[in-house]
C-alpha positions in Angstrom: -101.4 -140.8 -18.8 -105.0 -141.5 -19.7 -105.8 -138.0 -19.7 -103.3 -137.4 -22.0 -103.8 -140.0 -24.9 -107.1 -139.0 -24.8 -106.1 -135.4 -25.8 -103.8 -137.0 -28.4 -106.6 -139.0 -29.9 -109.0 -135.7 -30.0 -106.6 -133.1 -31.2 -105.8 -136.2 -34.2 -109.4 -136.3 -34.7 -109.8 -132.3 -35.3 -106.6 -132.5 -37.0 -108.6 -135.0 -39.4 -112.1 -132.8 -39.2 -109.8 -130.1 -40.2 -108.4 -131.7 -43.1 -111.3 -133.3 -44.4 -113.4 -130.2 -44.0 -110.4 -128.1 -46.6 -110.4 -131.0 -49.0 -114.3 -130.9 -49.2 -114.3 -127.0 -49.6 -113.9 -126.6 -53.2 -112.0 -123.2 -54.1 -111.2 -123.4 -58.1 -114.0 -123.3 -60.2 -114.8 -123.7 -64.0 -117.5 -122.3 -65.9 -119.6 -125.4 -65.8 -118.9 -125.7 -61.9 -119.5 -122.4 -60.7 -123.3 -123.2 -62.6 -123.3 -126.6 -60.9 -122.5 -125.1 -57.4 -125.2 -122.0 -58.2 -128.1 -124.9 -59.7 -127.2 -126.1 -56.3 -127.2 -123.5 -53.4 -128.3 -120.2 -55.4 -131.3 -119.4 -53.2 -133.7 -118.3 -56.1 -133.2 -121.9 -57.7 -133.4 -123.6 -54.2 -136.8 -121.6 -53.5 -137.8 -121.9 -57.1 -137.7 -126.1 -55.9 -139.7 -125.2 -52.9 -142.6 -124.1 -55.1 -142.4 -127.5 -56.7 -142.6 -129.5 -53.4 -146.0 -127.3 -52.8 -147.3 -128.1 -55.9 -146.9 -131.7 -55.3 -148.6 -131.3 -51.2 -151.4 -129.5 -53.4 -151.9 -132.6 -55.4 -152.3 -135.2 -52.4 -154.6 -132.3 -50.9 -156.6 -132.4 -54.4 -156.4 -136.0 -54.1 -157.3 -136.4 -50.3 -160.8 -134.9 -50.6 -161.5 -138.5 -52.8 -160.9 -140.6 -50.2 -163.3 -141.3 -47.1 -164.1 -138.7 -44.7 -163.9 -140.0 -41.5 -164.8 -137.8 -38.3 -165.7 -138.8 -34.7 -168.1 -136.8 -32.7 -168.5 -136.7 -28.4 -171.1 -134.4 -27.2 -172.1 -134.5 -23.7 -174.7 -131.4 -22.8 -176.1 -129.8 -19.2 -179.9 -128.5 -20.5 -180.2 -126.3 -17.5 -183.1 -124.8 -19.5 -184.8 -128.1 -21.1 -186.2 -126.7 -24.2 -190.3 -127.2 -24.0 -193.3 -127.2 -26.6 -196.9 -126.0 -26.0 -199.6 -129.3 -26.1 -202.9 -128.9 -25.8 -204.1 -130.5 -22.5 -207.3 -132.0 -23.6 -205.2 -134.5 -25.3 -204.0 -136.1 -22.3 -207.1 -134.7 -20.2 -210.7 -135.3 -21.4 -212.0 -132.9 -18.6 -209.7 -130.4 -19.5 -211.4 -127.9 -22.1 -210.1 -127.8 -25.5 -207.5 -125.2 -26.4 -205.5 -124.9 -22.7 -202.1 -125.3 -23.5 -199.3 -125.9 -21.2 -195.5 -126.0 -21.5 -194.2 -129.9 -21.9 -190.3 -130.8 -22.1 -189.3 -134.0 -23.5 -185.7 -133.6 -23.0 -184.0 -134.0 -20.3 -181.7 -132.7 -17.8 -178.3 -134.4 -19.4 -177.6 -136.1 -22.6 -175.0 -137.2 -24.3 -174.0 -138.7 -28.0 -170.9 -140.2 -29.5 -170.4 -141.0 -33.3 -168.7 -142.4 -36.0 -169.0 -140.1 -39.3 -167.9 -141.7 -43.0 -168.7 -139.7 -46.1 -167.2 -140.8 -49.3 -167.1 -139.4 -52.3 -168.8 -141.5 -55.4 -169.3 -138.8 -58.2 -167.9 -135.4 -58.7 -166.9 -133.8 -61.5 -165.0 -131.1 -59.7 -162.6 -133.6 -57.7 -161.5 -134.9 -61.0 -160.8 -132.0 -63.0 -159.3 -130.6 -59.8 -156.6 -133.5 -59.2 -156.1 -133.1 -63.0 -155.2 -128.9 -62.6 -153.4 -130.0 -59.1 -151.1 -131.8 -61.4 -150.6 -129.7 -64.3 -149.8 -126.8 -61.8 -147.2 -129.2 -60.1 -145.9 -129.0 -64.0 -146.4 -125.2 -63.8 -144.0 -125.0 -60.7 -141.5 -127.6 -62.3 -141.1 -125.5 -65.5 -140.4 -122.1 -63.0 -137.9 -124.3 -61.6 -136.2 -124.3 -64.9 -137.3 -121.0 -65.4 -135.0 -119.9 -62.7 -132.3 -122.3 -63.4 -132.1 -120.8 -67.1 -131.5 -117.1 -65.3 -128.8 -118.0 -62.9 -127.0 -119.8 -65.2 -127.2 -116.5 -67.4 -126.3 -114.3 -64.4 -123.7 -116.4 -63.3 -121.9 -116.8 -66.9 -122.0 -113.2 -67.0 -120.9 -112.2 -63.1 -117.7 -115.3 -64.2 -116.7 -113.4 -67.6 -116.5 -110.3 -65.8 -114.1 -111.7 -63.6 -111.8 -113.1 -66.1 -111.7 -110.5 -68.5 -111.2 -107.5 -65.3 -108.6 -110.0 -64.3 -107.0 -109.6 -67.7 -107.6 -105.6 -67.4 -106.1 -105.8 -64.3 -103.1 -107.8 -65.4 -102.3 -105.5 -68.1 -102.3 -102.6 -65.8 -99.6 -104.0 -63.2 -97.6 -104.3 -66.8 -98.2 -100.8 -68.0 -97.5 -100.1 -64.2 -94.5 -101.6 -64.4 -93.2 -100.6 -67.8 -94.4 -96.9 -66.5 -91.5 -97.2 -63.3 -88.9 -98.2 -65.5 -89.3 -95.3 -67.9 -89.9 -93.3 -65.1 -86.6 -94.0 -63.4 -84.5 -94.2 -66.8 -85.6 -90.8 -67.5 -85.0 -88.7 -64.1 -81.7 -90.8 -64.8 -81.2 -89.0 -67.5 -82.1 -85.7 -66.5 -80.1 -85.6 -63.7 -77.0 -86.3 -66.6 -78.5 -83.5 -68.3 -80.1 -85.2 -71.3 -83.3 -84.4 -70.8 -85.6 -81.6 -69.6 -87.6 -81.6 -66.2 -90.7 -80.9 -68.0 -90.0 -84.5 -69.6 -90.0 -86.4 -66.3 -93.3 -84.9 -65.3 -95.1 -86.0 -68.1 -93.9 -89.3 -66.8 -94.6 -88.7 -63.5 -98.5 -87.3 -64.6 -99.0 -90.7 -66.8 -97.5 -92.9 -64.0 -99.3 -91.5 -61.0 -102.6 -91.6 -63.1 -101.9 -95.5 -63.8 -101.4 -95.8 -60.6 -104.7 -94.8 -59.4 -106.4 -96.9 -62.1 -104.8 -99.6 -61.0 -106.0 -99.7 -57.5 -109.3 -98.8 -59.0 -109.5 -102.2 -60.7 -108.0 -103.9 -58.0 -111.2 -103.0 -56.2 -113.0 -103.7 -59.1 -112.0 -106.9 -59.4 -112.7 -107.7 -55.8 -116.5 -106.5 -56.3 -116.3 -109.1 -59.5 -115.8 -112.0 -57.4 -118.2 -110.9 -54.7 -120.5 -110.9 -57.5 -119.8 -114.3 -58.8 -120.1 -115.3 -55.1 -123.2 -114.1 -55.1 -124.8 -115.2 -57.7 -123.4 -118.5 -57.2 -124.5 -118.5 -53.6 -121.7 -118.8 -52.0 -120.6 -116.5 -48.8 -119.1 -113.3 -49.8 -116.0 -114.2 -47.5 -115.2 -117.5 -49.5 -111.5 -117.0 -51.2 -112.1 -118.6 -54.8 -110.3 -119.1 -57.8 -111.2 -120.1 -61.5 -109.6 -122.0 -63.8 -111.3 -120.8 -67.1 -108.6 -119.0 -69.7 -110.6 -116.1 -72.0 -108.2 -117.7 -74.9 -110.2 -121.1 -75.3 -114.0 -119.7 -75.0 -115.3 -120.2 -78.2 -117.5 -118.3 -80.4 -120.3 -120.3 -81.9 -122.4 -117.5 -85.1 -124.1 -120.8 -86.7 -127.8 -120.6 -87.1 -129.9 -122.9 -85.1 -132.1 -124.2 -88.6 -133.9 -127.0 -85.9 -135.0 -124.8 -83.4 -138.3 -125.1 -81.9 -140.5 -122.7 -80.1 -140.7 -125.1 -77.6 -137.3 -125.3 -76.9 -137.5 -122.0 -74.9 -139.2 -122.7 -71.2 -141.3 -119.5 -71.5 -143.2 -120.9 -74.7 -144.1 -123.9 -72.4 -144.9 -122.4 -69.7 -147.2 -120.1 -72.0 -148.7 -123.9 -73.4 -149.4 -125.2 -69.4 -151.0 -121.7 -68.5 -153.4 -122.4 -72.1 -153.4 -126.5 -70.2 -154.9 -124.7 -66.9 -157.6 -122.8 -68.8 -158.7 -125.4 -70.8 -159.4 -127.5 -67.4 -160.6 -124.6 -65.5 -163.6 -124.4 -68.6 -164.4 -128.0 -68.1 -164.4 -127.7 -64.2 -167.1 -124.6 -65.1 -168.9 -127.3 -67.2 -168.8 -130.4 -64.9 -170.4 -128.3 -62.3 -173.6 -128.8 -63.8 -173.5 -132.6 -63.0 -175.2 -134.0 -59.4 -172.9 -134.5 -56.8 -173.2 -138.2 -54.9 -171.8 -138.9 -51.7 -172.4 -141.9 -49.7 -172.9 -141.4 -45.8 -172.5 -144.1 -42.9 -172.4 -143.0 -39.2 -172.5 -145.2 -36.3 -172.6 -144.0 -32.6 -174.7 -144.3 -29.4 -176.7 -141.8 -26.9 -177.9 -141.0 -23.8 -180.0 -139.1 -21.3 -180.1 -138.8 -17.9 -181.8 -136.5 -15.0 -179.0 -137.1 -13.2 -174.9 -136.5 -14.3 -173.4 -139.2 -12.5 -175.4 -141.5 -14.9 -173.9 -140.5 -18.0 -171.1 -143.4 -17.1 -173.5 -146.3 -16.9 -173.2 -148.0 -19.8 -176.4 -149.4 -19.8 -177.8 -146.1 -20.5 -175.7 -145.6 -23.8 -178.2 -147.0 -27.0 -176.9 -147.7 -30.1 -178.0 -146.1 -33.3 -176.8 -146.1 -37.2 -177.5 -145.2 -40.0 -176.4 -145.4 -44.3 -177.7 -143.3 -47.0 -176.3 -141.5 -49.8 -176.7 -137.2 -50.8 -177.3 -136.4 -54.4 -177.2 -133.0 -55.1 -178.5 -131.8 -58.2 -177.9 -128.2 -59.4 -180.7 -125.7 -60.9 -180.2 -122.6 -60.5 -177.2 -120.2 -59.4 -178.1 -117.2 -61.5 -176.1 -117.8 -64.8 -172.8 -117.9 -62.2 -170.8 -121.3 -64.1 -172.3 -119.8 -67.5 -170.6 -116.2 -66.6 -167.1 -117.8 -65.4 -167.4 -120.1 -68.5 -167.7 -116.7 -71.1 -164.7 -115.5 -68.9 -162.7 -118.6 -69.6 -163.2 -118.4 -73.5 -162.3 -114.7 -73.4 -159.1 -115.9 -71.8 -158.3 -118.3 -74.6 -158.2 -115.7 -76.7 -155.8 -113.7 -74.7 -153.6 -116.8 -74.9 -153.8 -116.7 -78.7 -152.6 -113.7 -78.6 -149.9 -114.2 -76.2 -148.5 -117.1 -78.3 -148.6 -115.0 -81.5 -146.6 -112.0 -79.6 -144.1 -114.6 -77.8 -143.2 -116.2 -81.1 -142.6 -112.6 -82.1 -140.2 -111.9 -79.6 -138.5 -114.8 -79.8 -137.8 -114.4 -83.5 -136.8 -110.8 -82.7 -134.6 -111.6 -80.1 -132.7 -114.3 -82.0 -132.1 -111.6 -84.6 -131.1 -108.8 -82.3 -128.6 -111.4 -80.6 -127.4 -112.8 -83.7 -126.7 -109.1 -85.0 -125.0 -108.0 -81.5 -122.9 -111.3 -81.3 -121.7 -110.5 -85.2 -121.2 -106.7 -84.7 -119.6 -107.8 -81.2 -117.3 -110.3 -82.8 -115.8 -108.0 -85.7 -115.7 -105.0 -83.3 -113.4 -107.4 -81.0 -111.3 -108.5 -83.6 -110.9 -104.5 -85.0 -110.3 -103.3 -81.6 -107.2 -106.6 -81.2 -105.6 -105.2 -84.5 -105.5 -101.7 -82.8 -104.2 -103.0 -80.1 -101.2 -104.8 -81.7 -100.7 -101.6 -83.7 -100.9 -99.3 -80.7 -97.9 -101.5 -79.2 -95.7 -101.6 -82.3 -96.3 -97.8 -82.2 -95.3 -97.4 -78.8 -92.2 -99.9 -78.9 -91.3 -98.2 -82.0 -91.7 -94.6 -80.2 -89.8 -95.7 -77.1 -86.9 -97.1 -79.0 -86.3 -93.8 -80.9 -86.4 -92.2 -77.2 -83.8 -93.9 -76.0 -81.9 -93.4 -79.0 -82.5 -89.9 -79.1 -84.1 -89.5 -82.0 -87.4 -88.8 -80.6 -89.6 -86.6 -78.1 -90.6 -87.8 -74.4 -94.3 -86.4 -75.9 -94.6 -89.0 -78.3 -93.5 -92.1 -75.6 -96.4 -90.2 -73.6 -99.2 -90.2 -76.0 -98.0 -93.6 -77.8 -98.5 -95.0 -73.8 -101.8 -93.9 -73.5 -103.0 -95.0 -76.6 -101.9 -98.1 -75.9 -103.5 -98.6 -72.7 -107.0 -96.5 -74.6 -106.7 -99.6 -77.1 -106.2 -102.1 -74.6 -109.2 -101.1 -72.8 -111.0 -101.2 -76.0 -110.7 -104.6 -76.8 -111.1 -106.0 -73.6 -114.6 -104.1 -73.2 -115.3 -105.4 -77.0 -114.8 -108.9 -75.6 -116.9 -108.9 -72.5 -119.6 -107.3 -75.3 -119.2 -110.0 -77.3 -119.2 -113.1 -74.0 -122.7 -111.4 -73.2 -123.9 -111.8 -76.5 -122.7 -115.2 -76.9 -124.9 -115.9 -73.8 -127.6 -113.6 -75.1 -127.9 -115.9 -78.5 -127.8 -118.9 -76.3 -130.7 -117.8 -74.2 -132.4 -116.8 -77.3 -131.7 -120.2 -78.7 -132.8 -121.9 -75.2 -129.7 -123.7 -74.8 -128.4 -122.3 -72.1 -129.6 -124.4 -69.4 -128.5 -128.4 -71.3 
């Protein structure tokens, strides 16, 4: 009885799991969360924000070399060859005639030391321009963050309008498909009542099985869309999804951005914290001139023996310590921090130059999108007239079929032209999505 309650309570608990775990598994996305998800799990934009957790270990490592040094020391050593020094004799020995020297050790068999190290840091103009270049990198790696935010949102606005409108493509085709079968079977109806000719029902049968073929085409198309999306959203490719987004309320925005600041595009600021880094990398050139002070402490004991056994008697150990302070003053290092300095100002120009050629490209690319978004707009809204006109034409052209006033030809061609213009206007409106995006990259408003 036990045994089985207890299977009751688990299979109610995985019943729950199970539950929960489909509730939590989001499958219908919008526009604006299919780029949530992607800002979220895309793995460019979630190693992009392991670049900025370096940056900031690279500031406490800049930062650590400020605070106090602290090492301890244990050295115990066998001299199994005592090193020796040659002393004159006479010194020691009056009889002994001046200049016989003999070998003398003063060290003996076993020693030993133990210390305590502190070095701290009072004045150096590196560490300080070095935490400061630690930290504008960290703002380096932040603005590639949102470097990389900006292009999978554009990727993934694209790869989601591609969906939709080869959903719409696809749509239309099942229609064409299915308006192709019913003239189809009318006419062999009629041919086998002797109203029409055979030739007639191939031409049919030629435009149907071609439709036919396209549609499975898209169909496969379509799957490779959403794989795409998937992918750019990163998401597993075997995840069924859906999206709620229509084409019919995407909206068209052609007014001109009259605020809009260099700066609002991330490449311009990452341009301005590259010129940031320079600039500090000139003055860490310059403060290298300067003395460097450090302060010193160190605190420990030693020992010697002739015997090992009496390195552990403590009586042996001596103290010692010592505090002082290292200045060290630069003179010469053959015109090195002078050359890197030159090399630093020849780089400022560079950067002058690459601000002058990014605004450049910026305005250009403003007025190339702004021109493809127009040309893509009117194109879309020519290519919608021809396809209402293509299917008055055809609905016109079947009607006088079926009254027998007109030729099985004319159905034909009317049909294809219809589908031609469909296809037209639905290629003319993905053009003009990606150059909505384009002008809103261009504008940097992409990523809000």
């Amino acid at each position: 009885m036990k045994t089985r309650i207890r299977l009751l309570i688990t299979g109610l608990m995985l019943l729950h799991a199970s539950v929960y775990a489909q509730q939590g598994a989001k499958t219908a996305f919008s526009l604006e969360e299919a780029i949530n998800y992607a800002l979220e799990y895309n793995q460019n934009v979630i190693n992009a924000s392991y670049e900025k957790d370096i940056a900031e270990t690279q500031v406490k490592e800049t930062l650590s070399s400020g605070l106090p040094q602290i090492t301890g020391e244990v050295t115990l050593n066998h001299n199994f060859e005592p090193q020796k020094q040659l002393l004159d004799a006479s010194t020691f020995d009056p009889t002994v005639p001046e200049g016989n020297e003999v070998p003398i050790t003063f060290q003996r068999r076993y020693d030993g030391n133990m210390a305590l190290n502190v070095r701290q840091l009072i004045f150096d103009g590196s560490f300080f321009v070095g935490l400061q270049a630690a930290r504008t990198f960290r703002e380096l790696s932040s603005k590639d963050h949102i470097k990389t935010q900006i292009d999978v949102v554009e990727a993934v606005s694209k790869a989601y309008y591609n969906v939709l409108v080869t959903k719409e493509q696809y749509d239309l085709l099942e229609v064409n498909f299915s308006r192709l079968d019913t003239l189809l079977r009318e006419t062999k109806a009629r041919f086998e009542t002797g109203f029409v000719e055979k030739i007639d029902v191939s031409r049919i049968q030629v435009e149907y099985n071609n439709t036919k073929v396209r549609l499975t085409n898209t169909r496969e198309l379509l799957k490779v869309s959403y794989d795409l999306l998937k992918f750019q959203m990163g998401m597993p490719i075997k995840t069924t999804i859906t999206l709620t987004d229509v084409l019919e309320e995407v909206l068209f925005d052609e007014e001109d951005n009259e605020t809009f600041n260099y700066n609002e595009r991330i490449e311009y600021s990452r341009l301005q914290t590259n010129l940031a880094l320079t600039n500090l990398d000139i003055k860490n050139n310059r403060v290298q001139y300067l003395p460097n002070l450090y302060a010193n402490l160190n605190l420990g004991y030693n020992t010697q023996a002739d015997q090992a056994n009496q390195w552990f008697e403590g009586n042996r150990w001596l103290d010692f310590g010592f505090v002082g302070a290292t200045l060290s003053v630069p003179i010469f290092d053959g015109f090195l921090k002078k050359s890197k300095i030159q090399r630093n100002k020849i780089q400022l120009k560079q950067l002058d130059q690459s601000f002058a050629q990014l605004e450049n490209s910026i305005d250009l690319e403003i007025i190339q999108s702004k021109t493809n978004l127009k040309n893509a707009l009117d194109n879309m809204a020519a290519q919608k007239e021809n396809t209402d006109l293509a299917e008055e034409i055809y609905n016109i052209t079947r009607i006088k079929y079926q009254e027998g006033v007109g030729a099985n030809l004319e159905v034909i061609e009317a049909d294809a032209d219809y589908k031609e213009a469909q296809t037209n206007y639905y290629n003319s409106l993905y053009d003009a999505l990606v150059a909505k995006i384009d002008l809103d990259k261009a504008y940097g408003r992409l990523l809000k």
